[in-house]
C-alpha positions in Angstrom: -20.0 -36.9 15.2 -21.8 -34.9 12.8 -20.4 -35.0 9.0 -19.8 -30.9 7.4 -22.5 -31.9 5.2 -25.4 -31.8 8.0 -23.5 -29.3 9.4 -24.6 -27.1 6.7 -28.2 -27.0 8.1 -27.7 -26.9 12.0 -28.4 -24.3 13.7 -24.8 -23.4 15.2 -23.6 -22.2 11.4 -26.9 -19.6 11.3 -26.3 -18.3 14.5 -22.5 -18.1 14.2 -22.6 -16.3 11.0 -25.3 -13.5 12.2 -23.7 -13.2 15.7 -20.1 -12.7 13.1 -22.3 -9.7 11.8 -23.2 -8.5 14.8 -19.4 -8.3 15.6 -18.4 -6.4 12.7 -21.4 -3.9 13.0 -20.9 -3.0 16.5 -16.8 -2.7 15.8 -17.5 -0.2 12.6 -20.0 1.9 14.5 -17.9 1.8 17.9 -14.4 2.8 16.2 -14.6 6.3 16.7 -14.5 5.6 20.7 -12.7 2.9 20.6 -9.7 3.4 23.3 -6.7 2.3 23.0 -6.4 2.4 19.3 -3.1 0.3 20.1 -2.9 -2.8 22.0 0.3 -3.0 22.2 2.5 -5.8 21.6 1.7 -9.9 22.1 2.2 -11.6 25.0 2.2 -14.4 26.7 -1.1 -14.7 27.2 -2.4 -14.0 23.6 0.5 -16.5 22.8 -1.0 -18.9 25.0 -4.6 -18.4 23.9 -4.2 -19.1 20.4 -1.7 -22.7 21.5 -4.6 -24.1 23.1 -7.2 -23.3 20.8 -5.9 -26.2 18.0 -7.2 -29.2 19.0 -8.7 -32.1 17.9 -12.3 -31.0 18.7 -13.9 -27.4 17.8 -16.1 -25.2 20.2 -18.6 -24.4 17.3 -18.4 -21.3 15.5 -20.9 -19.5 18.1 -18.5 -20.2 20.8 -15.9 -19.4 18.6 -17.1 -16.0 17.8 -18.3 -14.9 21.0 -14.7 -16.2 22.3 -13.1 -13.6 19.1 -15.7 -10.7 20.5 -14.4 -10.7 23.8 -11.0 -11.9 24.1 -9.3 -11.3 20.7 -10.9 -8.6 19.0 -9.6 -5.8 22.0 -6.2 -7.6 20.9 -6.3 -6.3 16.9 -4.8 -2.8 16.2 -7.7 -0.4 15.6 -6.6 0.4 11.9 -9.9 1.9 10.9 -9.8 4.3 13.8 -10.3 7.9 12.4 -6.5 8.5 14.9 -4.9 5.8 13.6 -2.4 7.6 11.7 0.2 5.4 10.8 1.5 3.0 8.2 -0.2 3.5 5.0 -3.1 0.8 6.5 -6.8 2.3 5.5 -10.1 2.0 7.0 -11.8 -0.3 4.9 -15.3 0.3 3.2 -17.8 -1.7 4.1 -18.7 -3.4 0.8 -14.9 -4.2 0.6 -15.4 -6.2 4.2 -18.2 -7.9 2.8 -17.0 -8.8 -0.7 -13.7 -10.5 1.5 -16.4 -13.0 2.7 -17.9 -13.7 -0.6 -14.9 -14.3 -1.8 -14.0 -16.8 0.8 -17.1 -18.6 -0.1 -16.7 -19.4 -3.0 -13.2 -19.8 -3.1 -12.4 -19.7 -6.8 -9.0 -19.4 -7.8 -8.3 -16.4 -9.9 -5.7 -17.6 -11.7 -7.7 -18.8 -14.6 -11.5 -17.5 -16.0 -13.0 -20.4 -16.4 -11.8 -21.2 -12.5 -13.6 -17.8 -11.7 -15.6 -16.3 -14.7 -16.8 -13.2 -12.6 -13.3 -12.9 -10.9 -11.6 -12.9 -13.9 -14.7 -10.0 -15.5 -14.5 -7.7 -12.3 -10.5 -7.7 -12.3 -10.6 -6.7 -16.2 -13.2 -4.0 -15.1 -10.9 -3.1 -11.9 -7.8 -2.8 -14.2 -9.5 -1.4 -16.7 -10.8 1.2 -15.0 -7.3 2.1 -13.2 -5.6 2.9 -16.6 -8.0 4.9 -17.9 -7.4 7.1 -14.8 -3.4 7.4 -15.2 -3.7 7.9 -18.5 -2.8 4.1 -19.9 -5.3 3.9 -22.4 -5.4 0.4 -23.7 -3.2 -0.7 -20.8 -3.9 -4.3 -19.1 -2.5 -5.2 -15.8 -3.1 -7.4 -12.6 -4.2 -7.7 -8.7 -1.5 -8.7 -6.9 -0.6 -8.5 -3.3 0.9 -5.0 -2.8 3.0 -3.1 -4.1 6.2 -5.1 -3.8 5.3 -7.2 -5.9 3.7 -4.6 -8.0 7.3 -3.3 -8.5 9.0 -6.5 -9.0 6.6 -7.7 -11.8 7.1 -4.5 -13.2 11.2 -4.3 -13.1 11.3 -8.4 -14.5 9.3 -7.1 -17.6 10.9 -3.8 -17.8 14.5 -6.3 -17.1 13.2 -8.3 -19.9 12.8 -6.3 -22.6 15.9 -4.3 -22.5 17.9 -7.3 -21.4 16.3 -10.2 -23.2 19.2 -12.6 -23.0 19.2 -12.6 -19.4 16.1 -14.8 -19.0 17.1 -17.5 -20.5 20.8 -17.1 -19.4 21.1 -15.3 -16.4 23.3 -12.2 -15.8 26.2 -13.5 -16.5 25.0 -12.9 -20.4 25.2 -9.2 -20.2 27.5 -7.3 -21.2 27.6 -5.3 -18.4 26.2 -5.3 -14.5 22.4 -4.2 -14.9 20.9 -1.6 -13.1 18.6 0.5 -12.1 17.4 3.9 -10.5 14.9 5.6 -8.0 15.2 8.3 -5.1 16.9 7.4 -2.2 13.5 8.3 -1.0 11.8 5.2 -2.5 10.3 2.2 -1.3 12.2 0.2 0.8 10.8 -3.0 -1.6 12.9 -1.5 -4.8 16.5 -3.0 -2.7 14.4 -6.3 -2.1 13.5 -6.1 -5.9 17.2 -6.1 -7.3 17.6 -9.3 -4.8 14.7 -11.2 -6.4 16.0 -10.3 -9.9 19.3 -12.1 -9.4 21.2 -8.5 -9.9 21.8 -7.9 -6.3 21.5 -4.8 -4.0 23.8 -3.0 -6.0 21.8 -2.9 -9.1 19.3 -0.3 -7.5 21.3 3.2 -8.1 20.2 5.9 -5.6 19.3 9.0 -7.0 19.9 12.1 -4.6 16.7 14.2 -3.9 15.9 17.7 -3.0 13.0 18.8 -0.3 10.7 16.9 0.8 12.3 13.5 -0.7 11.6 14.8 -4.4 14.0 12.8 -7.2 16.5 15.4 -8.7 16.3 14.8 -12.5 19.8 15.9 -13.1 21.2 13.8 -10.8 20.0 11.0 -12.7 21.3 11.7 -15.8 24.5 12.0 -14.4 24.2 8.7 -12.7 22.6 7.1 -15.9 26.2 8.4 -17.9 28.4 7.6 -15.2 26.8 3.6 -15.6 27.1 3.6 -19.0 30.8 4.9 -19.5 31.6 2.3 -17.0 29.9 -0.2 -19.3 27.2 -1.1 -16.9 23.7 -1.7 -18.2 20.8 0.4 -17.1 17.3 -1.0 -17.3 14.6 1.0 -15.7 14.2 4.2 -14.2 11.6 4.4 -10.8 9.8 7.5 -10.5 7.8 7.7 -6.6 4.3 9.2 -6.8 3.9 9.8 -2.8 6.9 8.8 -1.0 6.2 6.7 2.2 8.4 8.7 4.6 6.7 12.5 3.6 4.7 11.9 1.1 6.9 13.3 -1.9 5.8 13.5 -5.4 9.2 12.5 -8.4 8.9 15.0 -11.1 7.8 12.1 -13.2 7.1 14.5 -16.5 11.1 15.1 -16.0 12.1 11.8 -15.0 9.6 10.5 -18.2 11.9 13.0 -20.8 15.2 11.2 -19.2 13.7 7.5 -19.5 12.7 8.6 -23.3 16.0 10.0 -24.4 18.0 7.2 -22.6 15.7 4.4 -23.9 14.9 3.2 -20.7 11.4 1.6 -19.5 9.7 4.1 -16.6 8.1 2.9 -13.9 5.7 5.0 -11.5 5.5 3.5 -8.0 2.0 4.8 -7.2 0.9 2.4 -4.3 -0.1 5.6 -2.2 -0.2 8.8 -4.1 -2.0 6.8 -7.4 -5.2 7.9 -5.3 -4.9 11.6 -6.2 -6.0 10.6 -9.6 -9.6 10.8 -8.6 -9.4 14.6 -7.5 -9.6 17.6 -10.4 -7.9 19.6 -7.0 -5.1 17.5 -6.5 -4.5 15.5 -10.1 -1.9 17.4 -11.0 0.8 15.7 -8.7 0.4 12.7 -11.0 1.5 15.4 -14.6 3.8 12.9 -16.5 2.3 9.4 -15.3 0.7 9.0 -18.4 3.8 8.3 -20.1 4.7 5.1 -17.9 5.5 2.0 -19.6 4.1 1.0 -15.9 2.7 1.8 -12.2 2.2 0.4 -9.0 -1.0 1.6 -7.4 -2.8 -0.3 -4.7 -6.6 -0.5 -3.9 -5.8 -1.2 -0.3 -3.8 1.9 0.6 -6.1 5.4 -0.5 -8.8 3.5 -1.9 -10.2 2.1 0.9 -10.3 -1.3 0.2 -9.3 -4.3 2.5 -5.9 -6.0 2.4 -4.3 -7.4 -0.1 -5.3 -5.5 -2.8 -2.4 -4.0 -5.3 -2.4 -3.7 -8.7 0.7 -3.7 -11.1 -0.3 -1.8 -14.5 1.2 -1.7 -18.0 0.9 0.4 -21.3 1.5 -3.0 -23.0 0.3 -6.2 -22.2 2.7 -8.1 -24.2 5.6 -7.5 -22.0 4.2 -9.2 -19.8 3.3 -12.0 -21.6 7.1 -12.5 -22.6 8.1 -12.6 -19.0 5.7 -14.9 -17.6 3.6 -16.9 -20.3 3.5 -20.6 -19.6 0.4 -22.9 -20.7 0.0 -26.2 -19.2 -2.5 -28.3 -20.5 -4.4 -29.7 -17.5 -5.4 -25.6 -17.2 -7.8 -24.5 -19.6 -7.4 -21.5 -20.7 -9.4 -17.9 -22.1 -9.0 -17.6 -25.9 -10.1 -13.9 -25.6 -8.3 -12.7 -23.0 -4.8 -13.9 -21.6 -5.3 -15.7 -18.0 -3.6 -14.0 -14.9 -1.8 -17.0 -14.7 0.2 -16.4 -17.6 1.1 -13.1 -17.0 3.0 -13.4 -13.3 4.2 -15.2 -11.0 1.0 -16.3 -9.1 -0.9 -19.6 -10.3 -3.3 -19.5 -7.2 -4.8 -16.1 -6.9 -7.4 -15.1 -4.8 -10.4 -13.1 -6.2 -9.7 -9.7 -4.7 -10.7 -7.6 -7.7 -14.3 -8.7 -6.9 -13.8 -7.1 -3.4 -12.6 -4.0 -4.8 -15.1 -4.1 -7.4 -18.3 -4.6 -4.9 -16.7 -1.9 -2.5 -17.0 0.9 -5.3 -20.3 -0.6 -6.4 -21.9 -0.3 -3.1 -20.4 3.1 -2.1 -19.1 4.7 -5.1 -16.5 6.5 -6.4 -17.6 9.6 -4.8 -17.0 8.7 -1.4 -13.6 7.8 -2.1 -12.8 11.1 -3.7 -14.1 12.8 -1.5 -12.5 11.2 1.5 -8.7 11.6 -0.3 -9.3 15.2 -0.2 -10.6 15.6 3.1 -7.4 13.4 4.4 -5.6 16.0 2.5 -7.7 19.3 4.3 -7.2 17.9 7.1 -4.0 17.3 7.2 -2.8 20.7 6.1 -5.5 21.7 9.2 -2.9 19.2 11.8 0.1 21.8 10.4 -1.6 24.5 11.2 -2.6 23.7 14.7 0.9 22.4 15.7 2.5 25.1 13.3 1.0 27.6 16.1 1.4 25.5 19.2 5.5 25.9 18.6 5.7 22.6 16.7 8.4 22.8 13.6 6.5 21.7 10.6 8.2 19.8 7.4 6.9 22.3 4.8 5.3 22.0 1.8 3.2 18.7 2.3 1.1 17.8 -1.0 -0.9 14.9 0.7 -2.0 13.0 3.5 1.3 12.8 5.5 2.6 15.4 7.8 6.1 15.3 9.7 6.3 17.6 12.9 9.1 18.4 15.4 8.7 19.3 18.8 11.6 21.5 18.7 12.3 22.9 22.7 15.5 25.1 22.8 18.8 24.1 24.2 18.6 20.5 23.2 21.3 18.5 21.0 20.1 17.1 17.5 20.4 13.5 19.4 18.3 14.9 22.3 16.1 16.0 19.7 15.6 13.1 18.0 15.0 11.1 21.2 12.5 13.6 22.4 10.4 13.0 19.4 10.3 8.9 19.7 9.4 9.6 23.6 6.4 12.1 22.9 5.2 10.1 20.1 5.3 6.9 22.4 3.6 8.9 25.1 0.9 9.4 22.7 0.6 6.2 21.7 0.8 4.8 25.3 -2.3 7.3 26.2 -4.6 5.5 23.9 -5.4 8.1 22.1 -4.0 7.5 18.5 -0.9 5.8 16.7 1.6 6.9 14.7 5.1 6.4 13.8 8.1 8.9 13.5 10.3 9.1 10.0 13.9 9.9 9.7 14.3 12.3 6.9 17.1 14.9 6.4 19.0 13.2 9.3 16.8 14.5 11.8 13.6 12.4 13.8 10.1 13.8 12.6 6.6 12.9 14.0 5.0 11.5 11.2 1.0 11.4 11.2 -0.1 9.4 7.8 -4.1 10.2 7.4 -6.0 7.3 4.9 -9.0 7.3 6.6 -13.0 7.6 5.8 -13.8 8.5 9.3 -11.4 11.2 10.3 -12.7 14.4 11.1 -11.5 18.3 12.5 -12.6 17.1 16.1 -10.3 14.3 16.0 -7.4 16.3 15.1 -8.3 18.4 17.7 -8.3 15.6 20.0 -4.9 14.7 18.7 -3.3 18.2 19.3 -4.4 18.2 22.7 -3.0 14.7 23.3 0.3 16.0 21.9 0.0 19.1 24.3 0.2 17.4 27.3 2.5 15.1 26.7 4.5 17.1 25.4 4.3 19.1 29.0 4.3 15.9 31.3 7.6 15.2 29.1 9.2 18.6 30.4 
């Protein structure tokens, strides 16, 4: 038996860790050839593979990462691929891959500087340098998971300050039943949020939207009267930079004037289209941010950096110092600044600002900017080619999401809807790329979602004609 400590010097851990980076080279520089970019769903066999491999006694991490090189890493979804186009799932940077394994090593628990000095100085740079962008000068925040729990820190402190009895009584201490608003577009995590608050599904108010998915301002002021003649109790208002379905910027300038006048906190969910803030070209989507009392945005959507990286900002730190602070005193804590710990939920946090922070050291901000807008080119370039191929497009797209219809005459709207789940499985089935489709407007759209550093014209090419001939084997 040989204790971890001698371990340490053998030759099995040098060997395993440079044949680890051997792995990860050759899987960056082979992704654009990689075929299938699916593997399609486990089995039995992958089931079985990873039963037997827990046992009492290890293979060594050679064997182990020659066994992940061949029989497990065919088995992982090529996210990175430059036609993987479709959750809001990015190609990592490099230095983002690399600063996941130095966080592992050292293992420091974010939760608390002294637990993890440079964590805690590279997620004060991170956030600080995400406010600045959207306009929250002064502005404090955290990394957190995603942008679920992005929202839901946001909604308990925007809950909190307009409702300050219900945290120490409940919601049986209003005086009405809270609520509050976003588009019938938003995030899926906004119903889940009024669950975890204790207010229930029916404290998230739907407000109807126009286009593309776009949050009708009027609509909500009618909704926001309607709630308070009934003697309900509104809360916050969700404004959606970049819808998930299409892509859809809120008027948030609008929907800012309506959460002023109303005296209602306003929240920006940002997780996807915060990324435009980098671009003079597209910046403008984002007019009205600035006057957030908070925003979602996540690192590990169009930033480029490795999962789980969100961030949850807000104009004032204190808020969320009332929602959260607790200080016990087997935790020492930073006289300067106010530990993560005591201002969320999380009191083990893993380090993942350094990740994001090394990523953008190592390539720079440039890169990232300039990637955004070539997603964006090229995705307006996808239109066009299936715009003249007979393809219906969903117009008006402002970012990296474009929704398609193969449209052949004579068919039903359920036939329609049908053919577009069959061609975009055909696709998918080929090997060629992924992607999902979207209801929006009660129809079935192809949806192709583009976050990627790697894309290029020739891929989208590649993509078209893929989508050609499916679409002819289907007739």
């Amino acid at each position: 038996m040989v204790a971890m400590r001698d371990y340490l010097m053998s030759d099995d851990l040098a060997e395993g860790f440079r044949a680890a980076a051997e792995v990860a080279i050759d899987t960056i520089r082979g992704l654009p050839d990689r075929k299938p970019v699916s593997p399609g769903s486990p089995d039995e066999e992958l089931d079985q593979l990873f039963r037997e491999g827990i046992g009492e006694e290890g293979i060594g991490l050679k064997e182990a990462v020659a066994e992940f090189r061949e029989k497990l890493a065919p088995r992982f979804m090529a996210t990175p691929h430059p036609l993987y186009l479709g959750l809001v799932n990015s190609s990592p940077l490099p230095g983002g891959i690399i600063g996941d394994l130095f966080i592992s090593m050292f293992n420091n628990n974010a939760g608390a500087a002294e637990q993890g000095p440079a964590a805690a100085s590279a997620e004060r740079a991170v956030i600080g340098f995400l406010c600045k962008q959207l306009g929250l000068e002064g502005g404090t925040g955290l990394i957190v998971p995603g942008g679920a729990i992005a929202n839901l820190t946001a909604l308990i402190a925007a809950r909190d300050r307009a409702l300050p009895m219900w945290r120490e009584s409940g919601p049986l201490a209003l005086p009405g039943d809270p609520v509050f608003y976003a588009s019938d577009a938003g995030h899926f995590s906004l119903q889940r949020a009024g669950q975890a608050l204790g207010a229930g599904d029916r404290s998230l108010h739907l407000v109807p939207t126009t286009n593309r998915g776009e949050m009708d301002p009027t609509e909500l002021e009618k909704l926001i009267r309607v709630d308070r003649r009934a003697g309900r109790a509104p809360f916050c208002i969700v404004g959606t930079a970049g819808t998930t379905t299409t892509g859809a910027f809120d008027p948030l300038d609008k929907i800012a004037d309506v959460a002023e006048s109303r005296g209602l906190w306003f929240h920006v969910d940002a997780a996807y289209g915060g990324a435009v803030s980098l671009s003079e070209k597209h910046r403008h989507l984002l007019k009205g941010i600035e006057r957030a009392d908070s925003v979602t945005i996540d690192p590990h959507k169009w930033f480029f950096i490795p999962m789980t990286a969100g961030a949850v900002l807000v104009r004032n730190g204190e808020d969320l110092l009332k929602s959260f602070d607790s200080t016990p005193s087997y935790i020492p804590t930073d006289t300067e600044h106010p530990d993560p710990f005591r201002l969320s939920f999380a009191c083990s946090r893993r380090a993942s600002a350094l990740k994001v922070w090394l990523a953008w050291r190592a390539h720079g901000l440039r890169v990232v900017r300039e990637a955004v807008e070539r997603n964006i080119e090229l995705t307006r370039y996808l239109e066009e080619r299936l715009r003249k191929d007979g393809f219906e497009i969903l117009p008006d797209g402002p970012i990296s999401i474009a929704c398609a219809r193969d449209v052949p005459v004579g068919m039903s709207d359920e036939q329609l809807d049908k053919r577009q789940q069959d061609l975009a499985r055909a696709v998918v089935r080929s090997g060629v790329a992924w992607f999902a489709t979207v209801m929006h407007d009660e129809k079935t759209w192809l949806r192709f979602n583009m976050v990627n550093l790697y894309t290029a014209r020739e891929d989208i090419d590649r993509l078209v004609d893929s989508l050609l001939a499916c679409r002819q084997d289907l007739r």
